[in-house]
N, CA, C and O atoms as a MOPAC input file, in Angstrom:
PM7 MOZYME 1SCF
protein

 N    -12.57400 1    -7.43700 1    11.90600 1
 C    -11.25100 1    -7.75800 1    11.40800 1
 C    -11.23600 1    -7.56300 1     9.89600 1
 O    -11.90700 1    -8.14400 1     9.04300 1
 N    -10.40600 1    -6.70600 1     9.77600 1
 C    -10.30200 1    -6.77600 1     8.05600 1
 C     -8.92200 1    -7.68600 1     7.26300 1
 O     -7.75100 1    -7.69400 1     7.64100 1
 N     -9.45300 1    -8.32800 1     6.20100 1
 C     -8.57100 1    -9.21000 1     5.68600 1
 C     -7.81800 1    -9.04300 1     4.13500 1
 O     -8.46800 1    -9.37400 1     3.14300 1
 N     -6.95800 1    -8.71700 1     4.04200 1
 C     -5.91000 1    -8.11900 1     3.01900 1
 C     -5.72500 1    -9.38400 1     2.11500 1
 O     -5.81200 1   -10.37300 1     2.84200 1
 N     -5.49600 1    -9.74400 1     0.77700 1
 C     -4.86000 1   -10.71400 1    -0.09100 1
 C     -3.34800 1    -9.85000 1    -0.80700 1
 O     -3.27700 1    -8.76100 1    -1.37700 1
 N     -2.36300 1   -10.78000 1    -0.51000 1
 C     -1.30600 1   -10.55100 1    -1.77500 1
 C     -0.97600 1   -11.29700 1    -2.67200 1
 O     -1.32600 1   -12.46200 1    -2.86100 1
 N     -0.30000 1   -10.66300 1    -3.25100 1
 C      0.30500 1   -11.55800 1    -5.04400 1
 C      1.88300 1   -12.35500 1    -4.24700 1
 O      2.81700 1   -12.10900 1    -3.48300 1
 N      1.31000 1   -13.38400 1    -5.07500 1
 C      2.94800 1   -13.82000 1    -4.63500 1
 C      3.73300 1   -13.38600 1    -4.45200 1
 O      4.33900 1   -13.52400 1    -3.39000 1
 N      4.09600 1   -12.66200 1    -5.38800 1
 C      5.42600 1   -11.73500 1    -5.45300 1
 C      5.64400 1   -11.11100 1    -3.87900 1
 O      6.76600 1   -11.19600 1    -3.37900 1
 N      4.79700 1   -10.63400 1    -3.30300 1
 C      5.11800 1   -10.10500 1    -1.67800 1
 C      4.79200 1   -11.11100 1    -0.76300 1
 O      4.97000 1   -10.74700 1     0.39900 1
 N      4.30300 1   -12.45600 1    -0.91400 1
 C      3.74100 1   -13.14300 1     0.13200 1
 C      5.17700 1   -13.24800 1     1.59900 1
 O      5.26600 1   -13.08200 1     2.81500 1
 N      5.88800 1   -13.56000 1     0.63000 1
 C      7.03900 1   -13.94600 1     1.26000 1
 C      7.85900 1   -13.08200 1     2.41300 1
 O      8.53800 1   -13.39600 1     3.39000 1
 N      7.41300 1   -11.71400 1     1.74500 1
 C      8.32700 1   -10.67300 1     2.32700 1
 C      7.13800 1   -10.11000 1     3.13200 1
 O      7.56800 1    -9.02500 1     3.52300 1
 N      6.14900 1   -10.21900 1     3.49500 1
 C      4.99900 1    -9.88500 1     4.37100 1
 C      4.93700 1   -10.81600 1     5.39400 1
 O      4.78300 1   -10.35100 1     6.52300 1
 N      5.03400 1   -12.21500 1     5.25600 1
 C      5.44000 1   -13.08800 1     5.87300 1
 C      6.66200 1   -13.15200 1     7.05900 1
 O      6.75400 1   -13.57700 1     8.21100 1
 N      7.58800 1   -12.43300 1     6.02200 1
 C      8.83600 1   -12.73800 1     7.34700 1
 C      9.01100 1   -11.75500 1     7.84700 1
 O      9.96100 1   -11.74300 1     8.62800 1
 N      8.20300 1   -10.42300 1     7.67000 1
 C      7.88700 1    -8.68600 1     8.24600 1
 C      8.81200 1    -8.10200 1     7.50200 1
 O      8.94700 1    -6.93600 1     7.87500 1
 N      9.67600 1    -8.43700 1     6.41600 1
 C     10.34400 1    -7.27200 1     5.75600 1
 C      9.38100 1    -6.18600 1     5.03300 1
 O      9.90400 1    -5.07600 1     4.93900 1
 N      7.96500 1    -6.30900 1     4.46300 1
 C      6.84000 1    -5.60500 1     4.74500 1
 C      6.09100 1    -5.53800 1     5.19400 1
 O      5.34200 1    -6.51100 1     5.28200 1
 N      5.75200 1    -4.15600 1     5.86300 1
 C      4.57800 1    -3.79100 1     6.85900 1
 C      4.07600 1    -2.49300 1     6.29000 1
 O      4.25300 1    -1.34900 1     6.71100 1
 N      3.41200 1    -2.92200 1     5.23900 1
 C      2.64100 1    -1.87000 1     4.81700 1
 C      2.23200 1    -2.55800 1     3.36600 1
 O      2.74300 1    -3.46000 1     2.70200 1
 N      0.72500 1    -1.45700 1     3.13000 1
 C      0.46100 1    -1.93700 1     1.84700 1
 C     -0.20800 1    -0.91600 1     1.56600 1
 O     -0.57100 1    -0.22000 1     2.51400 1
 N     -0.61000 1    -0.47600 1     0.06300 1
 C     -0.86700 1     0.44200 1    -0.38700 1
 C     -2.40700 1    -0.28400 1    -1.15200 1
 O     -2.52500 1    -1.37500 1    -1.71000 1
 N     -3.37700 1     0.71800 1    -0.93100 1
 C     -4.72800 1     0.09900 1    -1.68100 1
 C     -5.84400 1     1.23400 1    -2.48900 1
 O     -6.14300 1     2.35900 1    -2.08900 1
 N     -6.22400 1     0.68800 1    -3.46500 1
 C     -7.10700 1     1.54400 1    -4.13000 1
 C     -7.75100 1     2.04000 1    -3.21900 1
 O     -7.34200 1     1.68300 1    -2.11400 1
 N     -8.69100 1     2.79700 1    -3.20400 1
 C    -10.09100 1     3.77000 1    -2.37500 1
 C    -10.70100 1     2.59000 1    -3.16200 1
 O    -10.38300 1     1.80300 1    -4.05400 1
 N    -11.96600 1     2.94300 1    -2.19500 1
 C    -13.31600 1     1.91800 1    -2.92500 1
 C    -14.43600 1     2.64300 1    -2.32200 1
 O    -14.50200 1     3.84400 1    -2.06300 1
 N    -15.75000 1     1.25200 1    -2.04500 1
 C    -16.54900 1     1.39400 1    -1.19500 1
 C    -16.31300 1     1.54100 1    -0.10700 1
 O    -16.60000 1     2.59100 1     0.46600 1
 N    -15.59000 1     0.31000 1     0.62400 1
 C    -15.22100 1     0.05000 1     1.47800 1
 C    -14.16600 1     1.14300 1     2.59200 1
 O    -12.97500 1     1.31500 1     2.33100 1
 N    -14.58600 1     1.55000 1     3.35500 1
 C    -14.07400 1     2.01200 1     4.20900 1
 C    -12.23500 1     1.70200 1     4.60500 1
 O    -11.91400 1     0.52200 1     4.75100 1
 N    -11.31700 1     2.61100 1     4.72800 1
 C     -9.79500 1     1.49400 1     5.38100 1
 C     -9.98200 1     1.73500 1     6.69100 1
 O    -10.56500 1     2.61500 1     7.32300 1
 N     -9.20300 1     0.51300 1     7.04200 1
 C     -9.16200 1     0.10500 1     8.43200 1
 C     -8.85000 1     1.38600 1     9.02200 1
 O     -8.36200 1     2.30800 1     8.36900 1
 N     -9.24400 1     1.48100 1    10.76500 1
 C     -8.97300 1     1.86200 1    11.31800 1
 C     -7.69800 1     1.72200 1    12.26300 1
 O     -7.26700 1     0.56900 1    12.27000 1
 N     -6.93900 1     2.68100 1    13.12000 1
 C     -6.01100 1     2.47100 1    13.51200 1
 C     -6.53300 1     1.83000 1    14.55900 1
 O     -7.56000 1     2.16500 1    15.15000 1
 N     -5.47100 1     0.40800 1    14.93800 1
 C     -5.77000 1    -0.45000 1    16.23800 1
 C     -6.35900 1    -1.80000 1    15.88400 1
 O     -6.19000 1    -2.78800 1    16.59900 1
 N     -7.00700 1    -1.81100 1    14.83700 1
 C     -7.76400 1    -2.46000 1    13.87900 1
 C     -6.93000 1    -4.24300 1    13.11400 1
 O     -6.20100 1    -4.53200 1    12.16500 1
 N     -7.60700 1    -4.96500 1    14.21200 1
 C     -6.68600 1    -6.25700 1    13.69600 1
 C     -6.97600 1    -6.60400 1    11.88500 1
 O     -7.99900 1    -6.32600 1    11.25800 1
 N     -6.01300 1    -7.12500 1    11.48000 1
 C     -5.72300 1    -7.15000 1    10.04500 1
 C     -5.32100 1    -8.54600 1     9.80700 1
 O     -4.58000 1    -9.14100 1    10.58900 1
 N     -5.80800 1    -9.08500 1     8.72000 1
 C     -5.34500 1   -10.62100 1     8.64300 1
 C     -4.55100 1   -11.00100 1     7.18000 1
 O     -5.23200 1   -11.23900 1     6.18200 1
 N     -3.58600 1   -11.02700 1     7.14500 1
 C     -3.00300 1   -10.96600 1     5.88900 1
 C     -2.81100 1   -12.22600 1     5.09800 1
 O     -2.11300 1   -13.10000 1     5.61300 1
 N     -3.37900 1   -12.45300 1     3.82000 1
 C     -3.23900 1   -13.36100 1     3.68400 1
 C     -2.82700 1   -13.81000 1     1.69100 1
 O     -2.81800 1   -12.96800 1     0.79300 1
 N     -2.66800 1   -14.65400 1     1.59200 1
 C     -1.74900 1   -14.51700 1    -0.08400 1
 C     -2.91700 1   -15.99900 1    -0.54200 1
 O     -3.32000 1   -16.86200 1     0.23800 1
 N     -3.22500 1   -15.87300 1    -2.03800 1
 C     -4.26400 1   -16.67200 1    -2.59900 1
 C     -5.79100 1   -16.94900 1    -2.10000 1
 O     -6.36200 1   -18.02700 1    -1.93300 1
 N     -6.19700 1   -15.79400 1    -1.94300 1
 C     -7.32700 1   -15.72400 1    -0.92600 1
 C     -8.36400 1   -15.90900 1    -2.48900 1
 O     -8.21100 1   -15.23500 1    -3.50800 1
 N     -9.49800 1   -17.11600 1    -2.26200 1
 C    -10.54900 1   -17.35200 1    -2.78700 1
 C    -10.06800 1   -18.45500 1    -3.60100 1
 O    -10.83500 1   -18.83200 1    -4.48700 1
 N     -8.77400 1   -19.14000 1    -3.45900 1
 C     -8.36500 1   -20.39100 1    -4.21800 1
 C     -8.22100 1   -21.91200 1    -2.96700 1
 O     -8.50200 1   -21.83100 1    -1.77100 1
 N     -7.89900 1   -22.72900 1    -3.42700 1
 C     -7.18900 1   -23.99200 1    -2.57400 1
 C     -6.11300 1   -23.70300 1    -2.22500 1
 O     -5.54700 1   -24.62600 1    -1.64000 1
 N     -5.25900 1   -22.34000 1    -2.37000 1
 C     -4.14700 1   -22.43300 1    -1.82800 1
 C     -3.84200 1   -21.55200 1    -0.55200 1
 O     -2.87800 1   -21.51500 1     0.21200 1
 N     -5.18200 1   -20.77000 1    -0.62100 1
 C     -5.32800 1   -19.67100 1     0.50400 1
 C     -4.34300 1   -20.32900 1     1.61200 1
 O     -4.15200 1   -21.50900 1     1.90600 1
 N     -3.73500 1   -19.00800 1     2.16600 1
 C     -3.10000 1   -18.82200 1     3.35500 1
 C     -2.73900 1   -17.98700 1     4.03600 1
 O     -2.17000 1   -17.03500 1     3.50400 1
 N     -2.94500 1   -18.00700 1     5.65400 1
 C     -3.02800 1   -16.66800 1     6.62400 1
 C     -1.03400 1   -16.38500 1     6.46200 1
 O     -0.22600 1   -17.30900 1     6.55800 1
 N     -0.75500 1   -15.30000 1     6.27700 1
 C      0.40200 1   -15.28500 1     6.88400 1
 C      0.60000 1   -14.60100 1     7.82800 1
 O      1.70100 1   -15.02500 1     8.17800 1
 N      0.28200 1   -13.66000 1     8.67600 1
 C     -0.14900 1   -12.91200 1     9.31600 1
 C     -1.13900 1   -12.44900 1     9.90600 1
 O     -2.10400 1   -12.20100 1     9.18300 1
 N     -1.26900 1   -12.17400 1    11.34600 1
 C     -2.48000 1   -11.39400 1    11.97400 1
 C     -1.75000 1   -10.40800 1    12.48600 1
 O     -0.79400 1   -10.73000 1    13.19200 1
 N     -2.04600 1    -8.91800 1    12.23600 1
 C     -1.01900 1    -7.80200 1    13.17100 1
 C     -2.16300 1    -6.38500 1    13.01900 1
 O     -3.24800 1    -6.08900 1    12.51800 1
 N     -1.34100 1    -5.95700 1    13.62200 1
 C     -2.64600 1    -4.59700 1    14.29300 1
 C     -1.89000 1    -3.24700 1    13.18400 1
 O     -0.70900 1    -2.92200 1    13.06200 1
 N     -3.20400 1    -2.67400 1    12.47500 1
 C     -3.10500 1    -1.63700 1    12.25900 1
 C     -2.04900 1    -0.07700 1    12.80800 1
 O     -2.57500 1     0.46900 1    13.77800 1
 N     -1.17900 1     0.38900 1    12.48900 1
 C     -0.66700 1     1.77900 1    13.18100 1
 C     -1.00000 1     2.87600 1    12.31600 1
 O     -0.94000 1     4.01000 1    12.79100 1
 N     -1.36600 1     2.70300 1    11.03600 1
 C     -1.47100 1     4.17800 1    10.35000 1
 C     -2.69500 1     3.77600 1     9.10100 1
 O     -3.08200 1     2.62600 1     8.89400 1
 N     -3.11300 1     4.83800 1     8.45300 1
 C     -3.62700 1     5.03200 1     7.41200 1
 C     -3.61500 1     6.42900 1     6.77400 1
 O     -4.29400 1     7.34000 1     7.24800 1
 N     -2.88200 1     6.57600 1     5.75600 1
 C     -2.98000 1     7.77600 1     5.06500 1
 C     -3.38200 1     7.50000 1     3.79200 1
 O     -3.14400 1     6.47600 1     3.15100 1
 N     -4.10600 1     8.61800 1     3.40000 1
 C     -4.43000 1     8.92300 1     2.14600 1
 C     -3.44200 1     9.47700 1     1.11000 1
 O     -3.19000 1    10.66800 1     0.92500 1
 N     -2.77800 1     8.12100 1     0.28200 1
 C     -2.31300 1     8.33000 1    -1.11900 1
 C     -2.28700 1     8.66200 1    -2.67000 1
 O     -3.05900 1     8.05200 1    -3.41000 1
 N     -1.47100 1     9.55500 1    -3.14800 1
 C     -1.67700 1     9.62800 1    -4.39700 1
 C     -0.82900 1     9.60300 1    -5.05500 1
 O     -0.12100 1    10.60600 1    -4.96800 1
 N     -0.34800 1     8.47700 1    -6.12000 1
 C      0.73800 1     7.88200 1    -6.87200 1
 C      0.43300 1     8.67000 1    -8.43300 1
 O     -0.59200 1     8.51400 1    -9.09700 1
 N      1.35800 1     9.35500 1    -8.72100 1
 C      1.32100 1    10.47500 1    -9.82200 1
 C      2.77900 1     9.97300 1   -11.03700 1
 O      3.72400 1    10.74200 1   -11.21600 1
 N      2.69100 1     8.70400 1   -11.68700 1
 C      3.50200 1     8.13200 1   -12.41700 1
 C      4.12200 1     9.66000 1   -12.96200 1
 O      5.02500 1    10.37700 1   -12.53200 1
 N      3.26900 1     9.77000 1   -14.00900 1
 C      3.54800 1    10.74400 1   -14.84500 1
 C      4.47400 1    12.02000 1   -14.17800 1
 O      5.37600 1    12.42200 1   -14.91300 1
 N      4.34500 1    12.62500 1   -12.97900 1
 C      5.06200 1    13.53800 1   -12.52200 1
 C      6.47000 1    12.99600 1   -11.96400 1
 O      7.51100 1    13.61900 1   -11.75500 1
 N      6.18900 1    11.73500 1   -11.80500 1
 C      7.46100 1    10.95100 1   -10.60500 1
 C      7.50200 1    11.34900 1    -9.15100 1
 O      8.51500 1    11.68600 1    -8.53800 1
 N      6.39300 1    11.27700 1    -8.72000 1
 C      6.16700 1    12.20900 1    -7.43800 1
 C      4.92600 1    10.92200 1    -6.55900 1
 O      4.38100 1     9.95300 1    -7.08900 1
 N      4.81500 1    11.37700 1    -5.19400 1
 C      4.14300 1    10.76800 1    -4.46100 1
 C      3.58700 1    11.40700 1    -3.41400 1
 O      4.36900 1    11.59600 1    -2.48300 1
 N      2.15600 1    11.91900 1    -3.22400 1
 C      1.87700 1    13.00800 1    -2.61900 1
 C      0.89200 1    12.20700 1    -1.09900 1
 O     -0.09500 1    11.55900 1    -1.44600 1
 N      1.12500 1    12.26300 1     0.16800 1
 C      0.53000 1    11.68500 1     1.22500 1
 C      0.15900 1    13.01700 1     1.72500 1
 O      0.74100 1    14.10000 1     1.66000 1
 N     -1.36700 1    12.52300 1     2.42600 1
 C     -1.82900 1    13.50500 1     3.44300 1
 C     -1.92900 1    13.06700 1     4.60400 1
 O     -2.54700 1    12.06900 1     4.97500 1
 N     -1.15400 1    14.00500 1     5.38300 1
 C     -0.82300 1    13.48900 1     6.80500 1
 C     -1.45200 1    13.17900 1     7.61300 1
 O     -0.93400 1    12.32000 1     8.32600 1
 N     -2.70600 1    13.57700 1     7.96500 1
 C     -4.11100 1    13.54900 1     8.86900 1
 C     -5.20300 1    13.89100 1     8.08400 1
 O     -5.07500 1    14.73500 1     7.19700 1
 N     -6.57000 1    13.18100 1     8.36500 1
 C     -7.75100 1    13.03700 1     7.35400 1
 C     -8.45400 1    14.39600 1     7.23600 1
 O     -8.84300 1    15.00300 1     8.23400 1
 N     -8.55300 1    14.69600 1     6.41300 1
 C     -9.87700 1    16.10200 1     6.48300 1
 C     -8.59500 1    17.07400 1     6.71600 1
 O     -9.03400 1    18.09600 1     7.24500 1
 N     -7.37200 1    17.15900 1     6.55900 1
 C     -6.69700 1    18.16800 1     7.00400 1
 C     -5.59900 1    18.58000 1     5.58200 1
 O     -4.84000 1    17.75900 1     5.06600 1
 N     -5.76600 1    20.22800 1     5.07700 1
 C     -5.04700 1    19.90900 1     4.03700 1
 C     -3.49700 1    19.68000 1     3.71000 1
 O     -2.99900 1    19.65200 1     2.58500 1
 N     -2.73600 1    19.49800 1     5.13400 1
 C     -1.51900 1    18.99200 1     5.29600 1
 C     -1.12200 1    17.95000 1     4.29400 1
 O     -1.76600 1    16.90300 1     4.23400 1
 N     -0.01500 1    18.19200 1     3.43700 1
 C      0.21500 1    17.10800 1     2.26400 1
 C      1.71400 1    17.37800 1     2.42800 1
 O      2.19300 1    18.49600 1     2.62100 1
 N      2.48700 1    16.09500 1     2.31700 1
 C      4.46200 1    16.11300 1     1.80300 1
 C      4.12900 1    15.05700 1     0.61400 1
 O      3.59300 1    13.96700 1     0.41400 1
 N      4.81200 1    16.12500 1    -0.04300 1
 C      5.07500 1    15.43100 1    -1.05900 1
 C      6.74200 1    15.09500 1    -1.30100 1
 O      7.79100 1    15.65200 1    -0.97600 1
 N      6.33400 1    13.74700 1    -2.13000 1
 C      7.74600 1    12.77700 1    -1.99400 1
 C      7.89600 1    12.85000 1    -3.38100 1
 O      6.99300 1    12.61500 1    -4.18400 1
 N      9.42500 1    13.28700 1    -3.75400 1
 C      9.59000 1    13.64600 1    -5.45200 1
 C     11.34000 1    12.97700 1    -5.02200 1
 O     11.73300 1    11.98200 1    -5.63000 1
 N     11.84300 1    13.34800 1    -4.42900 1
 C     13.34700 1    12.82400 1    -4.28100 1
 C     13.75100 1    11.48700 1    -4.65800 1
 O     13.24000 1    10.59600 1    -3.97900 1
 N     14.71200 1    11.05600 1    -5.77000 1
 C     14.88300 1     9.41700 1    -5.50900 1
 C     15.16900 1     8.96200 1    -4.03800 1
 O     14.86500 1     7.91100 1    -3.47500 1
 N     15.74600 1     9.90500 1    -3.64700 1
 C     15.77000 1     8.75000 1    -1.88500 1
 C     14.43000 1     8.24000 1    -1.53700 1
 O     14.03100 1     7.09500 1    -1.74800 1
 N     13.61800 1     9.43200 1    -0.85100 1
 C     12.36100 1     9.30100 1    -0.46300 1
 C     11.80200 1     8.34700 1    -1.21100 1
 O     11.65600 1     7.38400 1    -0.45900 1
 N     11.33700 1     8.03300 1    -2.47400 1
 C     10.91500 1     7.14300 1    -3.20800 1
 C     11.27900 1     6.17300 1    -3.38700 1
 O     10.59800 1     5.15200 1    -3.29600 1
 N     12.88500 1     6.24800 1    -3.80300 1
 C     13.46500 1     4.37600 1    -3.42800 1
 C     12.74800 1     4.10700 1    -1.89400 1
 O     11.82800 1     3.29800 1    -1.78200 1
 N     13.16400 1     4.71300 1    -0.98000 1
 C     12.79100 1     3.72500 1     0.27600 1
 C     11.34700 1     3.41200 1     0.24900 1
 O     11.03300 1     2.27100 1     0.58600 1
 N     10.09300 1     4.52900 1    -0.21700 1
 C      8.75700 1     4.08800 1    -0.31200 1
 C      8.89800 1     2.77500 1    -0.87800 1
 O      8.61700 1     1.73400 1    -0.28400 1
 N      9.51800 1     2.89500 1    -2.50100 1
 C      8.92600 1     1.37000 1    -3.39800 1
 C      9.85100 1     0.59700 1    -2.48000 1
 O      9.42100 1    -0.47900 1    -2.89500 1
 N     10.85300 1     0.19000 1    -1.48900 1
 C     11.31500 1    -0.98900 1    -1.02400 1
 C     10.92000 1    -1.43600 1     0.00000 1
 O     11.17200 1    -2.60900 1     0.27500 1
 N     10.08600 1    -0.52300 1     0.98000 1
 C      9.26300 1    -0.63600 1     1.95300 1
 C      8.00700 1    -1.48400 1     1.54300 1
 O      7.64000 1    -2.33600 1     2.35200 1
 N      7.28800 1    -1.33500 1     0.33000 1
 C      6.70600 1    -1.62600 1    -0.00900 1
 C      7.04400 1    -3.13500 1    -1.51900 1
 O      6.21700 1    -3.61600 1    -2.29200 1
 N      8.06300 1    -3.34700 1    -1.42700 1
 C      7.77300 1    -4.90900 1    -1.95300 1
 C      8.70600 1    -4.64200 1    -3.44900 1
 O      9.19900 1    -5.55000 1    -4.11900 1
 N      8.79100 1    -3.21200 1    -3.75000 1
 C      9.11400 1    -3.23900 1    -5.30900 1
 C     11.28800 1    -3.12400 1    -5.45000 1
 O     12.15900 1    -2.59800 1    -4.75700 1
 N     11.28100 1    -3.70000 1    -6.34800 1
 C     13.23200 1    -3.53600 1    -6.42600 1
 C     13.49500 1    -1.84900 1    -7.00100 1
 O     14.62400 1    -1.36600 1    -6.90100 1
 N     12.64300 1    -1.24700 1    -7.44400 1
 C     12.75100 1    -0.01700 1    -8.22600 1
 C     11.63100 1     1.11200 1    -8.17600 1
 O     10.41800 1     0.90700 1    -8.13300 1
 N     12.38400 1     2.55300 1    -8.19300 1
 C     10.87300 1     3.39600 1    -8.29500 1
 C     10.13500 1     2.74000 1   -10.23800 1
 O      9.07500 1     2.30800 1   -10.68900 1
 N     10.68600 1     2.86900 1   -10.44100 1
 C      9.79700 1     2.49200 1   -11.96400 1
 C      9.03600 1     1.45500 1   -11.98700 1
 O      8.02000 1     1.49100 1   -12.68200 1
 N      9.41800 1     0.08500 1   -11.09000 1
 C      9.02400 1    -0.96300 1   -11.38300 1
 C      7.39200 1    -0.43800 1   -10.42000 1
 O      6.21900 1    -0.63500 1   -10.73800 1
 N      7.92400 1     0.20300 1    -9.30800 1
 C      7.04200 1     0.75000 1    -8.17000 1
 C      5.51700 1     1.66900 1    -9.06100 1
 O      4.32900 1     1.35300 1    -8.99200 1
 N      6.27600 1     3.05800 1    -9.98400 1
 C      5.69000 1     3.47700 1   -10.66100 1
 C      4.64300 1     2.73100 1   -11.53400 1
 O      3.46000 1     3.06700 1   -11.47900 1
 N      5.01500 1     1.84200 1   -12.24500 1
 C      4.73700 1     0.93900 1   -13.49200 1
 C      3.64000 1    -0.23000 1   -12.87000 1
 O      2.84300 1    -0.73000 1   -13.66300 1
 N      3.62700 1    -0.53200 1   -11.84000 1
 C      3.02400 1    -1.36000 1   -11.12500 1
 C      1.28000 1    -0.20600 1   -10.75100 1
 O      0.10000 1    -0.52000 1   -10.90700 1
 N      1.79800 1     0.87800 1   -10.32700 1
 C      0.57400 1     1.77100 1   -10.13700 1
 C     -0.51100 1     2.40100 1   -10.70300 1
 O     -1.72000 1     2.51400 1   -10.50500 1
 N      0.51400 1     2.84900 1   -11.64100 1
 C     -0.28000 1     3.47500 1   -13.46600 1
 C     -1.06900 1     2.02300 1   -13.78700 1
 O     -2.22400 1     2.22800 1   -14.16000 1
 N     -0.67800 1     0.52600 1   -13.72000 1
 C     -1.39200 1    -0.09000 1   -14.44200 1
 C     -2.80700 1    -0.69800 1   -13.55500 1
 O     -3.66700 1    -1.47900 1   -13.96200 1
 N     -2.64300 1     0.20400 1   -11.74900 1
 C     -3.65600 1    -0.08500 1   -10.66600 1
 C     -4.25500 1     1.31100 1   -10.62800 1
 O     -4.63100 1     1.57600 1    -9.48600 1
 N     -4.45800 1     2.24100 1   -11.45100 1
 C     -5.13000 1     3.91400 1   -11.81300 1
 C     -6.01500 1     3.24000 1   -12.71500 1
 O     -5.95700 1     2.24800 1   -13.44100 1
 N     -7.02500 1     4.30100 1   -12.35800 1
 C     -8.18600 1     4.24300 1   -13.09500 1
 C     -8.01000 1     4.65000 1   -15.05500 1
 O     -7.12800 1     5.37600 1   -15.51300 1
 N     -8.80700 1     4.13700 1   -15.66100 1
 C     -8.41800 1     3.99500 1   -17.00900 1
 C     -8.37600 1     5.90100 1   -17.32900 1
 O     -7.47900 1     6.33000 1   -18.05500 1
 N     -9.39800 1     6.87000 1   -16.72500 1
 C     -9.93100 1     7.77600 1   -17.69300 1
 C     -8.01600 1     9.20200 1   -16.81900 1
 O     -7.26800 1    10.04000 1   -17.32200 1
 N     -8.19000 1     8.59800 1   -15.47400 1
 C     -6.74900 1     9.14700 1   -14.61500 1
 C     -5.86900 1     8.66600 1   -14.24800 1
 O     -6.00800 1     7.93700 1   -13.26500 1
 N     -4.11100 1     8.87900 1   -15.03100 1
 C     -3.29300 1     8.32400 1   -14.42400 1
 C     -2.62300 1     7.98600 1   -13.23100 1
 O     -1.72800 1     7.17200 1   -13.00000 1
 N     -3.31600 1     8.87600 1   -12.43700 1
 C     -3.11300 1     8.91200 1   -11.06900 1
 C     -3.56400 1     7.66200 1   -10.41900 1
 O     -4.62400 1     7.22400 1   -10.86500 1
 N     -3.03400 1     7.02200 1    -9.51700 1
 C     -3.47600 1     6.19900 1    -8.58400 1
 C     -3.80400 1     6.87200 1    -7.36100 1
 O     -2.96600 1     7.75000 1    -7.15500 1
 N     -4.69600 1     6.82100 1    -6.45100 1
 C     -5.60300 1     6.97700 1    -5.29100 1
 C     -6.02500 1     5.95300 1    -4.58200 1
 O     -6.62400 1     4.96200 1    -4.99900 1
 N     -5.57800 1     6.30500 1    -3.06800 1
 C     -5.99100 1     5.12900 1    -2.46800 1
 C     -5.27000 1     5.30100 1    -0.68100 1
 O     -4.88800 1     6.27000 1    -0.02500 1
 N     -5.30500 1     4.70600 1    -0.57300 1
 C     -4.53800 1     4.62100 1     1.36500 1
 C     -3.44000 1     3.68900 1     1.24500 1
 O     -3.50000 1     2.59700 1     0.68000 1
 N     -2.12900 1     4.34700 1     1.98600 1
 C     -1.05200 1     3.95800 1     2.73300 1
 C     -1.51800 1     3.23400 1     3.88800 1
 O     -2.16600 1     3.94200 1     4.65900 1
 N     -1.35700 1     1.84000 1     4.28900 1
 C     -1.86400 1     1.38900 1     5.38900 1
 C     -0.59100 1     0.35700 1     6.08100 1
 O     -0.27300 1    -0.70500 1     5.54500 1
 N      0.08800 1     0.90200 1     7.41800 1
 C      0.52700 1     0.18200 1     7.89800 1
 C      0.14000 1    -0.59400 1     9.14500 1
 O     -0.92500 1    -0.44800 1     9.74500 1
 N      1.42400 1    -1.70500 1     9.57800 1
 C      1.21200 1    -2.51800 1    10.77800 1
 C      2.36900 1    -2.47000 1    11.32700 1
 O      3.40400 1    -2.02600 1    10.83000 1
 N      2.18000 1    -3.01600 1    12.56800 1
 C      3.41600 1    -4.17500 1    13.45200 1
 C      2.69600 1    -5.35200 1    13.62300 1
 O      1.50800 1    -5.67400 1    13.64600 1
 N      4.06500 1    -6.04400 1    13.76300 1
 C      3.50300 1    -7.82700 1    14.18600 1
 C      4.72700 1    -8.55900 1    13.80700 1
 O      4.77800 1    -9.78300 1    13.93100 1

């Protein structure tokens, strides 16, 4: 079972399923697999920890958040060089509201400051659920 933490700011809206999805750096760590129970939870490693969710994995794609261009490039299947890229304000408003943010900028601005110091780019996996 893999176990997710959020910031306040989304606890709420993960909680009542207005989000089902979350976006995460690459690491060591492997992302979940599809099917893959997920435990979501907000203040994880304090006294205030709390589960808000248990729901099953449906997707994982590999993301790349490109502030600087205003663009958002997903690859559709792993190892495959299939990529859409998302540059449209539509496409992008609905990404950042799907995902927790009121704005592409605020969406943008939130990412650039989760990119690595030496690349503005952010990298990492699109990971959704149901539940």
């Amino acid at each position: 079972m893999v176990a997710y933490n959020f910031a306040a700011q989304f606890a709420g809206s993960v909680e009542s399923g207005e989000k089902q999805q979350t976006i995460r750096k690459r690491g060591k760590r492997q992302p979940p697999v599809v099917g893959a129970q997920l435990q979501l939870y907000t203040g994880m490693r304090t006294r205030s920890c709390r589960l808000l969710k248990r729901v099953t994995c449906i997707s994982v794609l590999e993301i790349e958040i490109r502030p600087a261009f205003g663009e958002v490039v997903l690859q559709m299947d792993p190892g495959s060089p299939q990529r859409m890229i998302l540059d449209s304000t539509e496409s992008l408003q609905k990404l950042a509201a799907v995902d927790g943010f009121s704005s592409i900028e605020s969406f943008f601005d939130y990412f650039e400051g989760q990119a690595e110091t030496d690349a503005k780019d952010f990298c990492g996996h699109l990971i959704r659920w149901e539940g």
